[in-house]
N, C-alpha and C positions, 0 to 999 in steps of 0.2 A: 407504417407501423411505428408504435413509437417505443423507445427503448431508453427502456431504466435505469439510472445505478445510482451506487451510494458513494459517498464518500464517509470516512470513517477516520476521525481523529483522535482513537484509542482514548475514550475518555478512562480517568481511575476516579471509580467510585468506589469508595469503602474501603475496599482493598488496596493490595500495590497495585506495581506495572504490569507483574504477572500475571495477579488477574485481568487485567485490562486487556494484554495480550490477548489470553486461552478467549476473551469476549469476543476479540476482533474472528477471530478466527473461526469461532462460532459461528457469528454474525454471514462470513462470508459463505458457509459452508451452507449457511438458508437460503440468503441472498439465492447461489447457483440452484440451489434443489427448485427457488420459486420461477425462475428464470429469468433473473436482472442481466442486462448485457455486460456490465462493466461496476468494479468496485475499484475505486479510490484509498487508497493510502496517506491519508500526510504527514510529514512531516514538522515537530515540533523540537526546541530542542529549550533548557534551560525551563520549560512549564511544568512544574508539579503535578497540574491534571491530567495532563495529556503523556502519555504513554512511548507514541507513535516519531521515537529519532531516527527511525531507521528504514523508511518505506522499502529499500530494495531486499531489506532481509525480509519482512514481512511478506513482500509482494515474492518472494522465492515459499514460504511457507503457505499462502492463502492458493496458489496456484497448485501448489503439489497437492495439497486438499481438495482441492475441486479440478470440475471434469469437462467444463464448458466457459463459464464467464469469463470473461477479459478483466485484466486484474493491471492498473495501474500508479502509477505515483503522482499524487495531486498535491505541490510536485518538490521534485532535489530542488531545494536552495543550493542554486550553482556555486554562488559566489566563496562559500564554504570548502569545496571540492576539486579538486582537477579535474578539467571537464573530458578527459583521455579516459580516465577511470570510472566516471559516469555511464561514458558510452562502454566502455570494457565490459563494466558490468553487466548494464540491460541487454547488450549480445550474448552474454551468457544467459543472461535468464530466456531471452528471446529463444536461444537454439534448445534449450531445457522445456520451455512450454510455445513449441514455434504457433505466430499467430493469437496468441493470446494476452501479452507482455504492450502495457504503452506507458513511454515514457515522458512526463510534463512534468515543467521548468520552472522555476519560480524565482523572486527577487527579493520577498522581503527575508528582514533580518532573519527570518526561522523560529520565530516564536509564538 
């Protein structure tokens, strides 16, 4: 079987970030209805276009929304972060949506 997802780098068109956001979220809320396994979050940060510096808050709002897809971070720029608090956090989200929460790592600058 072969299974689907997107990734989703909050682009802002037209609007601000906060339409970009209410998009992503949208987006994901189809995504699950059509039955993609997995949606991607990334992380941008200092990009005018891109919406998306905060995959772990996202990835707590796209999961409370939907009812099936696996919702992850594609991915924390470590290097920015305490990696104590990375995992702190995705344990929470983990036991809030158990089984559904994956979390991936990344290295470039975040932009």
């Amino acid at each position: 079987m072969l299974r689907l997802g997107v990734l989703d780098q909050s682009p802002v068109r037209g609007g601000g970030a906060a339409d970009a956001i209410h998009e992503t979220l949208e987006l994901a809320e189809i995504c699950d209805r059509l039955g993609y396994y997995r949606y991607w979050l990334a992380e941008h940060h200092a990009t005018p276009g891109l919406a998306g510096s905060s995959p772990e808050v996202l990835i707590g709002q796209v999961a409370a929304r939907t009812s099936r897809i696996r919702v992850g971070s594609g991915g924390v720029m470590l290097q920015h972060y305490s990696p104590l608090k990375v995992a702190e956090s995705f344990r929470v989200l983990e036991a809030l949506f158990p089984g559904r929460v994956d979390l991936g790592i990344g290295r470039a600058p975040g932009s």
